[in-house]
C-alpha positions in Angstrom: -12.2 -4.3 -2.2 -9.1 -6.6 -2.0 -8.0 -9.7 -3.7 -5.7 -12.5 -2.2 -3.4 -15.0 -3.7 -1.3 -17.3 -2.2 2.5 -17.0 -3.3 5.7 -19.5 -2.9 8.7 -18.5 -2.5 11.2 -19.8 -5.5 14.3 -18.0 -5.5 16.4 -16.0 -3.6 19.4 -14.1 -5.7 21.8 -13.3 -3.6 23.5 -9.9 -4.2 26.0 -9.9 -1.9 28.5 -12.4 -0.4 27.4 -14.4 2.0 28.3 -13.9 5.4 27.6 -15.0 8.5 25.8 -12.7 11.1 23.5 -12.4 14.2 20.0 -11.9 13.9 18.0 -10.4 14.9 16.9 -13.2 17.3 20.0 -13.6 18.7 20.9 -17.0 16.6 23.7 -16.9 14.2 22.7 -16.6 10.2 24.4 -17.4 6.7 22.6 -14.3 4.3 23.6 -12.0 1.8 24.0 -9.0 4.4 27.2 -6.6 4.3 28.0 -5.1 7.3 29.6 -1.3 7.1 30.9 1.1 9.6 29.7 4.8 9.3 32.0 7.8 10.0 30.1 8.5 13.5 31.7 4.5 14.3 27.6 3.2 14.0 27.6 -0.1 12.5 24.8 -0.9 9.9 23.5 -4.3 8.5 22.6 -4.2 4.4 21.2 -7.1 2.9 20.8 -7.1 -0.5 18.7 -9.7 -2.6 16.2 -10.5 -4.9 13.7 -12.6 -4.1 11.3 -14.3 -6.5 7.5 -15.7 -5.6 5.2 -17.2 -8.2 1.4 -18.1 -7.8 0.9 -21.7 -5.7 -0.7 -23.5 -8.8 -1.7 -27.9 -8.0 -4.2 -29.8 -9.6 -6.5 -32.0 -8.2 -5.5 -35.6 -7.8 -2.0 -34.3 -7.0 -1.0 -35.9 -3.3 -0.6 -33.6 -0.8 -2.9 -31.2 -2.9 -5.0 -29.1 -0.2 -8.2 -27.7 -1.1 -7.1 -24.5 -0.5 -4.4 -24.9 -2.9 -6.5 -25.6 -6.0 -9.1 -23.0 -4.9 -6.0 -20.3 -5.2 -4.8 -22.3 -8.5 -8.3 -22.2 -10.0 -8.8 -18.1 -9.0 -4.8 -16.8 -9.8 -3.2 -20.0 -12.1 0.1 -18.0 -13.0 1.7 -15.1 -11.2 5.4 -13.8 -10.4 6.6 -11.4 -7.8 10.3 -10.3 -7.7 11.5 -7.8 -5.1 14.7 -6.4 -4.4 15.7 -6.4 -0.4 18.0 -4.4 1.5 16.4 -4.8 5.0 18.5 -7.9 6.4 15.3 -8.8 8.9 13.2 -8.4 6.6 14.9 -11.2 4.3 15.2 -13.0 7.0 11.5 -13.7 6.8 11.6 -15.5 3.2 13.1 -18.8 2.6 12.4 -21.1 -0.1 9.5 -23.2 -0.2 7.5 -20.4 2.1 4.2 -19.7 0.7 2.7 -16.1 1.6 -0.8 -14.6 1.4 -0.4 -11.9 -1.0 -3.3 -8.8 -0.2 -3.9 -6.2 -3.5 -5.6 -3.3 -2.4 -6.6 -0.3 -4.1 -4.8 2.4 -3.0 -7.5 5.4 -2.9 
């Protein structure tokens, strides 16, 4: 069995300076990733970050309030996740204001 809850994005602490730096799209970014240069002369990215989620929570009668929304507010009212990134592409993919499907499983 799994549960879901649905998750917005509050926060990002940055660890690291901001720089700027290609994506991994091709387009140029502003992020907390520090570029170093290993003895072989291989470049590698490093981002480093914290990024904090807490549980959608609305009300009904609030505008813009989906259904889905107060469903998730009703099941999971009050929830924080904080991680710690180093993968630059992977804190690529949260930006404030995103909201995530969070799965629990059971690991067996």
């Amino acid at each position: 069995m799994s549960v879901v809850a649905k998750f917005r994005v509050n926060e990002i602490v940055n660890r690291a300076p901001i720089v700027e730096y290609e994506g991994r799209d091709g387009e140029t970014k502003h992020g907390a990733v520090q570029t170093f240069e290993q003895s072989g002369g291989e470049t590698i990215r490093q981002g480093n970050a914290s990024v904090k989620l807490g549980a959608v929570y609305v009300t009904e009668g609030v505008p813009g309030a989906s259904a889905e929304d107060i469903s998730f507010s009703l099941a999971t009212p009050s929830g924080q996740i904080e991680m710690s990134i180093t993968n630059p592409d992977a804190l690529e993919e949260f930006q404030p204001g995103d909201e995530f499907y969070v799965r629990f499983e059971k690991v067996e």
